[in-house]
C-alpha positions in Angstrom: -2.7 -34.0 10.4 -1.2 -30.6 11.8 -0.6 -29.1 8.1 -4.7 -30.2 7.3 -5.6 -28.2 11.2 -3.4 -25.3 10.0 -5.1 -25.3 6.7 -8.5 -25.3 8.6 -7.4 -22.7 11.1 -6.1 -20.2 8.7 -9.6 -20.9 6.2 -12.8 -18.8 6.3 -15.7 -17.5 3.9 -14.2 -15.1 2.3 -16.0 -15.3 -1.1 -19.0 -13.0 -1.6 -21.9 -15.4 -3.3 -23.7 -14.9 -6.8 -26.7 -13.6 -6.7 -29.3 -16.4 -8.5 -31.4 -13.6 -10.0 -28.2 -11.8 -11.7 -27.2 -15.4 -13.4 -30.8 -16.2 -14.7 -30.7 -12.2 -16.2 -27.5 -12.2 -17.7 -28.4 -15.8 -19.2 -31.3 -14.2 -20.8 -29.8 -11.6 -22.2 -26.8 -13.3 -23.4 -29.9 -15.1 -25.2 -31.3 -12.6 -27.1 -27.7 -11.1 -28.0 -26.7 -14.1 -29.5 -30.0 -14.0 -31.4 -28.9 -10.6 -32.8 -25.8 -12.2 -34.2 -27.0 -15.1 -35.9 -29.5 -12.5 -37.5 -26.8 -9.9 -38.8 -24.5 -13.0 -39.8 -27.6 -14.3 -41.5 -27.6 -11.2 -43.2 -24.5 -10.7 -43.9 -24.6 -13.8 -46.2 -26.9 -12.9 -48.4 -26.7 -11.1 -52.0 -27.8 -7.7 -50.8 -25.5 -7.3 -48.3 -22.6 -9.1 -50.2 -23.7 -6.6 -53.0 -23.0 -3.2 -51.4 -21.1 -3.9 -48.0 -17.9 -3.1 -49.5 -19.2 0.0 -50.3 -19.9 0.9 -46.7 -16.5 -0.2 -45.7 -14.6 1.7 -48.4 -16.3 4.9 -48.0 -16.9 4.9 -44.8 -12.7 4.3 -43.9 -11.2 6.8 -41.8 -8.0 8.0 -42.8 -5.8 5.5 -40.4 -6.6 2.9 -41.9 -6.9 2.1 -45.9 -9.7 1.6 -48.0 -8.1 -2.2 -49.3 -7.3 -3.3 -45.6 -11.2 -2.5 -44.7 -12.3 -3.9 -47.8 -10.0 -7.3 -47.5 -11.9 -7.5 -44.0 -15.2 -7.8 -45.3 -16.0 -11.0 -45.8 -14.4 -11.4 -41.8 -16.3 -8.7 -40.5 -19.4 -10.5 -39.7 -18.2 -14.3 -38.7 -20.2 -15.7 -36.9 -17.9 -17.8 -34.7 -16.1 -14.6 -34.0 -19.0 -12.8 -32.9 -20.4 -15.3 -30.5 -16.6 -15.8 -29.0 -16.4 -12.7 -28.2 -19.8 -12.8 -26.8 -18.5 -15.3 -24.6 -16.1 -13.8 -23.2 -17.6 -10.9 -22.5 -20.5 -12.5 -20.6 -18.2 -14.8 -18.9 -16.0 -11.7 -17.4 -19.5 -10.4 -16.3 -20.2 -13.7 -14.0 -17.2 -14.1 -12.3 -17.9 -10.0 -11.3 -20.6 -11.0 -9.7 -18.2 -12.6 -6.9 -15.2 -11.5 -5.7 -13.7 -14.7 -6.6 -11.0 -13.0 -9.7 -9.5 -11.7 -6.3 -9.1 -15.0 -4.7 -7.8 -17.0 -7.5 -4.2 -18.3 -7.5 -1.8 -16.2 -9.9 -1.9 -19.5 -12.3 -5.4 -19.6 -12.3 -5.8 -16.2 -13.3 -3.3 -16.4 -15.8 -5.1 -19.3 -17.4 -8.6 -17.1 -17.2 -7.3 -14.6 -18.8 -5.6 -16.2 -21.6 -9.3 -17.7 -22.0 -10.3 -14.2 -21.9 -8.2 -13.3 -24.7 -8.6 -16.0 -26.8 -11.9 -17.0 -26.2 -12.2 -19.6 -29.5 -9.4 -21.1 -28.1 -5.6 -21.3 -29.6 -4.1 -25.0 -30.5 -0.7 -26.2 -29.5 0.2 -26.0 -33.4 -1.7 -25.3 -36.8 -2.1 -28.6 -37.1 -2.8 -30.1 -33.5 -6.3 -31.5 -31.9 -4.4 -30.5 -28.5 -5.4 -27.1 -26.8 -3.0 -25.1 -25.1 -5.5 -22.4 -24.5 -9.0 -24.6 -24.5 -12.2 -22.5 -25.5 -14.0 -20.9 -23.5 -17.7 -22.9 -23.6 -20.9 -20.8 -24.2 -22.7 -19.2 -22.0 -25.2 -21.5 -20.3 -27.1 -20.8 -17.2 -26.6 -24.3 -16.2 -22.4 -24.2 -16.8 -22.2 -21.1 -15.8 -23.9 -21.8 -12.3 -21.7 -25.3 -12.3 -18.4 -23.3 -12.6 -19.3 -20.2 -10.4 -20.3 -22.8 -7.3 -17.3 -24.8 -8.1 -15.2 -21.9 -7.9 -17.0 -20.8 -4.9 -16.6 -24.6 -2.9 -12.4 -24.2 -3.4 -11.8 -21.4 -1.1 -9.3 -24.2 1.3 -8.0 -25.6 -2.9 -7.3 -22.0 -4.0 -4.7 -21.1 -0.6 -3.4 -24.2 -1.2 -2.9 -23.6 -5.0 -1.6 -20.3 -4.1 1.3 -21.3 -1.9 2.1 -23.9 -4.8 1.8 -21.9 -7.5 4.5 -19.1 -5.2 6.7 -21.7 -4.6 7.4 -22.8 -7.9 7.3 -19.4 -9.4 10.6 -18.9 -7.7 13.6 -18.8 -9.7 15.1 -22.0 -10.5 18.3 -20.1 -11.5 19.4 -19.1 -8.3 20.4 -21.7 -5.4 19.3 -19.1 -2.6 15.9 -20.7 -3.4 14.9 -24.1 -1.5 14.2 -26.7 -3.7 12.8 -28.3 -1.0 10.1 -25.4 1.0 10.1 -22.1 1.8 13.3 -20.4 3.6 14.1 -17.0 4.6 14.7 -15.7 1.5 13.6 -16.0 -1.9 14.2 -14.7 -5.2 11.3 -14.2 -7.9 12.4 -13.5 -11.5 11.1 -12.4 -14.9 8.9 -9.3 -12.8 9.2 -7.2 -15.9 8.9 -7.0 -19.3 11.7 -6.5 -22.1 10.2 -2.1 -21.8 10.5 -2.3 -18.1 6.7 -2.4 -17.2 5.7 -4.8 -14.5 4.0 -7.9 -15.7 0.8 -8.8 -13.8 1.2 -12.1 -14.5 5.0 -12.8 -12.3 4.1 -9.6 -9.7 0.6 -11.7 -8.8 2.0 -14.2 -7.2 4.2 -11.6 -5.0 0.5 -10.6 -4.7 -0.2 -14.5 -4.1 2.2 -14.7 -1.0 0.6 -11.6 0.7 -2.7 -12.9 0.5 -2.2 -16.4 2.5 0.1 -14.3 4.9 -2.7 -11.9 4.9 -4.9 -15.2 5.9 -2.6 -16.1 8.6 -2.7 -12.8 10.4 -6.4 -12.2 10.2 -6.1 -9.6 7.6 -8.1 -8.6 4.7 -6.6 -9.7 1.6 -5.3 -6.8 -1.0 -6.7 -7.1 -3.8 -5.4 -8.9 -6.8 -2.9 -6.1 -8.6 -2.2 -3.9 -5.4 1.5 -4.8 -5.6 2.0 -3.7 -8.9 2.7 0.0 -7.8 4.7 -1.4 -4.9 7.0 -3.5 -6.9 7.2 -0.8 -9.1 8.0 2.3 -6.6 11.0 -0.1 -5.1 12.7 -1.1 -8.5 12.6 2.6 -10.0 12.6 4.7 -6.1 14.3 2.3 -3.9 16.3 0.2 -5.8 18.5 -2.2 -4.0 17.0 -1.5 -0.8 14.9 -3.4 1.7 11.1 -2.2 2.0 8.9 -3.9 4.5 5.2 -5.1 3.6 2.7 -5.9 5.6 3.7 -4.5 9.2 7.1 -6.7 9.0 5.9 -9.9 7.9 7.1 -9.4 4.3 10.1 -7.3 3.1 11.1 -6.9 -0.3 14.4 -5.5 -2.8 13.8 -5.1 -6.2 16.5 -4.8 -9.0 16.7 -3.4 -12.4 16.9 -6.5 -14.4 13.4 -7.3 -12.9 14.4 -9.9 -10.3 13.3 -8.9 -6.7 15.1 -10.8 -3.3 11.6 -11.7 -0.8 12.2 -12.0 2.7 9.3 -13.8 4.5 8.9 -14.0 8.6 9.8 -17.1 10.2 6.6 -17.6 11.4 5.0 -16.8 7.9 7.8 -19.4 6.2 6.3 -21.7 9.1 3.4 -21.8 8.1 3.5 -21.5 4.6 5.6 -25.0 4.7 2.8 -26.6 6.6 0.8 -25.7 3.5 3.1 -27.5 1.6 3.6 -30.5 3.9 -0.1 -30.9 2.8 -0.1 -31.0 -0.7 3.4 -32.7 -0.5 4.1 -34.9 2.3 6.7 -36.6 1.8 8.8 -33.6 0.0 8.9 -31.7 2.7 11.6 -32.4 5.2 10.5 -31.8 9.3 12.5 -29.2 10.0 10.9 -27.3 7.8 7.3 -27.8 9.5 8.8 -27.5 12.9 7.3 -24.1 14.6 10.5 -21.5 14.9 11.6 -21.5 19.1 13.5 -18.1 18.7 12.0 -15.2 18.1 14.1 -13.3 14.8 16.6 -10.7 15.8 16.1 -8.5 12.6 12.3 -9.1 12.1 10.4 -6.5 13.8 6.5 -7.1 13.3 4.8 -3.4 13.7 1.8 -4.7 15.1 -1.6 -5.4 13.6 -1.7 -3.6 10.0 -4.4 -1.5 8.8 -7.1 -2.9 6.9 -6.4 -3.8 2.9 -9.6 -1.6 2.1 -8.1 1.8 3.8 -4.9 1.5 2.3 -6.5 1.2 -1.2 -8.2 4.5 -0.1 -4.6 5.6 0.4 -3.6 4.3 -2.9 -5.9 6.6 -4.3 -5.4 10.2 -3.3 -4.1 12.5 -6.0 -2.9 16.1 -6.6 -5.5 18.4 -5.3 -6.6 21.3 -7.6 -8.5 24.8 -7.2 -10.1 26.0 -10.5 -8.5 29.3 -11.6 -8.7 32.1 -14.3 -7.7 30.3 -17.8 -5.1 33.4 -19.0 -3.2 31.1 -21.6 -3.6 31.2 -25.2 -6.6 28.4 -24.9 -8.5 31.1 -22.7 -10.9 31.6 -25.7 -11.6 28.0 -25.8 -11.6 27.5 -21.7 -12.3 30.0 -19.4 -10.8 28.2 -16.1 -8.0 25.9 -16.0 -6.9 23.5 -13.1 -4.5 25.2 -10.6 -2.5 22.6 -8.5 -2.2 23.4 -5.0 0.9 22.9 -3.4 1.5 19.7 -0.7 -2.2 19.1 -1.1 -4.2 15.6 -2.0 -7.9 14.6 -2.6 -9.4 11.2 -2.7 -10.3 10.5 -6.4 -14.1 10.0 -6.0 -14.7 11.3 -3.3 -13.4 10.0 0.4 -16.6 8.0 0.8 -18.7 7.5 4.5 -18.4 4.7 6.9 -15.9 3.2 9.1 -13.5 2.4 6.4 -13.3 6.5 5.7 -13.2 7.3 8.8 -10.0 4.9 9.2 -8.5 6.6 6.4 -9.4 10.0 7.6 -7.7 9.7 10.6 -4.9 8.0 9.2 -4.2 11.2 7.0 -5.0 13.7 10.2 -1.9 11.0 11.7 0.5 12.3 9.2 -0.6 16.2 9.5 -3.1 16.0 6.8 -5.6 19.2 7.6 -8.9 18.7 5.9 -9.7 22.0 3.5 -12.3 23.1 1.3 -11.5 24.0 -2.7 -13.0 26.4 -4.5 -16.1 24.2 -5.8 -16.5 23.2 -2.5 -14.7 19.7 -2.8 -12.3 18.3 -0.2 -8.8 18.4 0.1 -6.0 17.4 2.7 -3.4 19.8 3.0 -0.1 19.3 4.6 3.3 21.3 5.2 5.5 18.8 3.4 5.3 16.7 0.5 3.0 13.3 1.7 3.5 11.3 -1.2 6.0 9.6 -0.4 5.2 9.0 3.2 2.1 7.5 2.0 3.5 5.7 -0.3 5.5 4.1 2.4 2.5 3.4 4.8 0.9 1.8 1.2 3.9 -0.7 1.7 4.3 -1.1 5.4 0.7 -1.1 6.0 1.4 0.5 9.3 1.8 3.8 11.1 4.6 3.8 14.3 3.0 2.1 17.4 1.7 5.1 19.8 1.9 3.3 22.5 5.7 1.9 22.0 6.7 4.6 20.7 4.9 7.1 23.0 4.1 9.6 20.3 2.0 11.8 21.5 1.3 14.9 19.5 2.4 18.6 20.7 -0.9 20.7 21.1 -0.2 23.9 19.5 -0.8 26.1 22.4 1.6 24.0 24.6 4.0 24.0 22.1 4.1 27.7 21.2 4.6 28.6 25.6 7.6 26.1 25.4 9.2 27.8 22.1 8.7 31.5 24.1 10.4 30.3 27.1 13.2 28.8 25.1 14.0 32.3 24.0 15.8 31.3 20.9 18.0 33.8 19.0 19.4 34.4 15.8 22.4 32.2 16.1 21.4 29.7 18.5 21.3 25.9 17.4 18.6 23.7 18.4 17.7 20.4 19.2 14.4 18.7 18.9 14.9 15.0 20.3 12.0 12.3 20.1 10.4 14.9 17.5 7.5 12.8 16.0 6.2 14.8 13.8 8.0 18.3 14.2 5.4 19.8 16.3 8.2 21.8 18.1 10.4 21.7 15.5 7.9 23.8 13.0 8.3 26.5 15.5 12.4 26.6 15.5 14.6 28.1 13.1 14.6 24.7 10.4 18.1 26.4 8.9 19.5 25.2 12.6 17.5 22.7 14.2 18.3 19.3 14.3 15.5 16.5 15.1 16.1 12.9 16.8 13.5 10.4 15.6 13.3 6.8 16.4 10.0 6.0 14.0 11.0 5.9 10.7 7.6 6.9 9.3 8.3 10.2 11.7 11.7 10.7 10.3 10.2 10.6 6.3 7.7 13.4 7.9 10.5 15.8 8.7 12.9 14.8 5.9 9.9 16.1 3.6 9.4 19.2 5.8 13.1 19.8 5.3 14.5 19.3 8.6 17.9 17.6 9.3 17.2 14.7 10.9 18.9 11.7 12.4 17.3 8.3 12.9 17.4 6.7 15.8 17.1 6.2 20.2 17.8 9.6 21.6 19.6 8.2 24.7 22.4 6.7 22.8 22.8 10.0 20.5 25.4 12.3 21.7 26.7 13.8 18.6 26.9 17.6 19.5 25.9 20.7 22.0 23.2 22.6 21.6 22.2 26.0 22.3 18.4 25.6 23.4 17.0 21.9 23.4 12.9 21.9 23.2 11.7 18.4 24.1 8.5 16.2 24.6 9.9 13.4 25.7 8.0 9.8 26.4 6.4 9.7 29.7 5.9 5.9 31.2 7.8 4.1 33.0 9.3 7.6 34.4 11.1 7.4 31.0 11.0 11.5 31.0 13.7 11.5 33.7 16.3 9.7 31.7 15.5 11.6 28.8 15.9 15.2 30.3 19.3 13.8 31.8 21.0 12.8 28.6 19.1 16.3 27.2 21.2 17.8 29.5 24.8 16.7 29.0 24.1 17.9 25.2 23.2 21.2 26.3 26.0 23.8 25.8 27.3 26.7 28.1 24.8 29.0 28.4 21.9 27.0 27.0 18.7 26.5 28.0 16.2 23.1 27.9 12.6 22.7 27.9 10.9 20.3 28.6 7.3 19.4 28.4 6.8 17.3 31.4 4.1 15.7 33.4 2.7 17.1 35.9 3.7 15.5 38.9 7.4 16.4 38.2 6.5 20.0 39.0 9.1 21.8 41.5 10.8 18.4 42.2 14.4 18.8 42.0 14.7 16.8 38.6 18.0 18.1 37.6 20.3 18.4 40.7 22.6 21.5 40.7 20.5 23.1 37.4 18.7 26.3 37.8 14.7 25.3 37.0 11.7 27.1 36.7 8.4 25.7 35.9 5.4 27.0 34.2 1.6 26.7 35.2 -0.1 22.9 34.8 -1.6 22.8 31.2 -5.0 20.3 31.8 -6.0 17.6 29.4 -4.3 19.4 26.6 -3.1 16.2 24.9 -5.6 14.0 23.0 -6.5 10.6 23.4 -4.7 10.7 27.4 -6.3 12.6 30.3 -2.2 13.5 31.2 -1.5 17.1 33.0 1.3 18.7 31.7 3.8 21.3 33.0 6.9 22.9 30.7 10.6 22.6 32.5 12.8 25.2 31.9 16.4 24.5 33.0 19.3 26.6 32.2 23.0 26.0 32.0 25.8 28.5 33.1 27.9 29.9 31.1 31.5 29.7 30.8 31.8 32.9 32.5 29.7 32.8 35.3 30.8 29.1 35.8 33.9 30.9 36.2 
């Protein structure tokens, strides 16, 4: 009874309906087309066109292909079984568009669709067998087609449930990591590419499978059905041998050459994917396997609620941004203007769009530094200071962007940040710190050749790698590497959080340094650092965005070895 609730619980109308008025049309004119073919077949067969149709072929053959090849066709050209096959499956690809049920179906499903698709007159087991192993595909009928679409509409709760089946036994059988028994922590998936080492759509849709139902259980949109394709791909050729996390943490995922990736699922998501299981298989599955985890994972870190599967295929699709420019190549005859890429810059291809689903995106790229620009036609750009791609291509994955709030990231206004940089006084040969550096906000204003920047986001840290930064990963307070000259700092505010922060700033600050430190307001001539030398600078008001937080800039200096003396 609990695995049919959980099936319950994690179901909901997600299928858009077909519209009755598009079915009756596209029945009609799949009417009149196949009247068209019985009328040039009909023709076809008779003297005059058996006559001179030859003719046509042989001198109307373009040089690719010979005149005997086209003329040894002839009398195959116009079958009329072929024709209304094809027909078929043309207007059989148009009905299920109407929906959005191609999306939903289970990678084995699909698979068998589209092997209809392909062969729509059907292909037998052997030359001489009455057995199908691809059945054709039946004509067009408004009354089938109507039958099938509404059947394939009424299996929303069949089609998770197919899903999770068909995942589960696409998993290799060749290596014992797998459970032959339900889903465990890790899994292996084989066979994910093909002998040219292209990714087959047919073994990376059921990675694709396993995303939607955990996309299901979260609440989620579902991606649609070949957005792991480019995923898979990035982490065999990119990231080869490493762990990438999907789908804010609930997924993670190592590819490998030979094709074969290593899945990691989230104990909650194996959970519940084994109650699926328990329901088509209930005496398989053994209890501990549908008992609810009672610990929560040390090394699975959920990121919070992911973005929506429709703004990361907006994501997906921004491109190399280009101004037109003066064509001055040896084509210039020919073209006047030629495409001029500009540098660290992306457009959406089509156009960003309007709505809330843009306005996610939008603010998504703004998140990453992203500033919106005009090309010369007047089209729209995002321009950054780094290479985004492959930040983007790791929010793509992740679905996620670093938790504000945990993380309290909280941009540098510019104007804050340029005061702090002045009363840092940094000189030629002074080394600098940035710690808890988001984004580089300070650290774009410091000598890059010599500053060093402490990230904990991971996200952040791709930012500045790209911008060309040094950086080290990780909590500032347990870094204590090396001195530094002048230390420029934002630090997190809650939980008084700054104080420890500007402490541990200190003991890395070497003789004769200075820190500063953008502070809030309230800390302003309190003796924060006991012993240290501190001057503050005026309040700065609602300067950060997204908080109502006064600010005031720290600057603490630390003797040096000669006046200590």
């Amino acid at each position: 009874m609990g695995a049919i609730l959980e099936l319950e619980e994690v179901m909901g109308d997600f299928f858009a309906p077909a519209a009755t008025d598009l079915v009756t049309g596209m029945a009609a004119e799949y009417k009149q087309a196949r009247g068209w073919i019985k009328q040039v077949a009909s023709f076809s067969e008779s003297d005059v066109c058996k006559a001179v149709i030859g003719y046509f072929l042989d001198g109307n053959a373009t040089d690719d292909r010979g005149r005997t090849s086209m003329s040894a066709s002839a009398a195959q050209l116009f079958r009329r079984d072929g024709a209304v096959a094809a027909l078929n499956a043309a207007y059989w690809q148009k009905a299920l568009s109407l929906t959005d049920v191609y999306d939903a179906m289970p990678q084995d499903r699909r698979n068998q669709w589209n092997a209809q698709i392909r062969n729509p007159a059907g292909v037998r087991k052997h030359r001489d067998s009455k057995e199908w192993e691809t059945p054709p595909l039946p004509d067009f009928e408004e009354e089938t087609v109507r039958a099938t679409l509404q059947g394939l509409l009424a299996s929303r709760a069949k089609f998770l449930a197919e899903r999770v089946d068909g995942i589960f036994r696409a998993l290799s059988g060749e290596h014992v990591t797998n459970s032959p028994a339900a889903f465990g922590k890790r899994m292996i998936i084989a066979y994910l590419t093909d002998e040219y080492g292209y990714s087959r759509s047919d073994r990376v849709g059921y990675i694709n499978d396993l995303r939607c139902v955990i996309a299901k259980f979260m609440g989620r949109d579902e991606p649609q059905w070949n957005s792991t394709s480019s995923i898979v791909g990035r982490a065999r050729r990119e990231r080869r041998g490493e762990w990438v996390t999907l789908d804010g943490g609930a997924l993670r995922l190592r590819a490998y050459k030979c094709g074969t990736a290593h899945l990691e699922v989230h104990p909650d998501m194996a959970w519940r994917l084994n109650c699926v299981l328990a329901h088509l298989y209930p005496l398989a599955i053994p209890p501990e396997f549908r008992a609810k985890p009672k610990k929560k994972p040390k090394d699975f870190v959920m990121m919070g609620r992911p973005l929506p599967f429709a703004v990361i295929a907006v994501l997906e699709h921004l491109e190399t941004a280009y101004n037109m420019g003066e064509n001055t190549g040896p084509d210039a005859w020919r073209n006047k203007y030629r495409r001029v890429e500009i540098r660290n810059a992306l457009q959406p291809r089509g156009g960003l769009g309007k709505g809330a689903v843009a306005d996610k995106a939008e603010r998504v790229i703004a998140y990453i530094g992203g500033v919106k620009t005009k090309n010369d036609s007047g089209g729209t750009y995002y321009a950054f200071e780094y290479d985004p791609r492959e930040v983007i291509a790791d929010i793509i994955a992740s679905g996620c962007l670093p938790d504000q709030k945990a993380h309290q990231y909280y941009p540098t206004p510019a104007n804050v940040a340029e005061a702090a940089i002045a009363l840092a006084e940094i000189g030629p040969d002074h080394t600098c710190l940035e710690p808890s550096a988001g984004t580089g906000g300070l650290a774009d204003l410091m000598p890059q050749d010599r500053t060093l920047c402490i990230e904990i986001s991971k996200l952040h840290c791709k930012v500045l790698e790209a911008k060309g930064y040094s950086v080290v990963q990780g909590d500032f307070l347990r870094w204590d590497a090396r001195l530094s000259d002048r230390i420029v700092m934002n630090p997190p505010f809650s939980e008084g959080r700054w104080q420890a922060h500007i402490e541990h700033a200190a003991g890395l600050l070497a003789a004769g340094g200075r820190l500063v430190a953008i502070l809030p307001a309230s800390a302003r001539n309190k003796d924060v650092l006991p012993g240290w030398a501190c001057e503050w600078s005026k309040i700065y008001a609602n300067e950060f965005a997204g908080t109502s937080v006064d600010v005031v800039i720290l600057v603490a200096r630390r003797a040096s070895a000669m006046e200590a003396a």
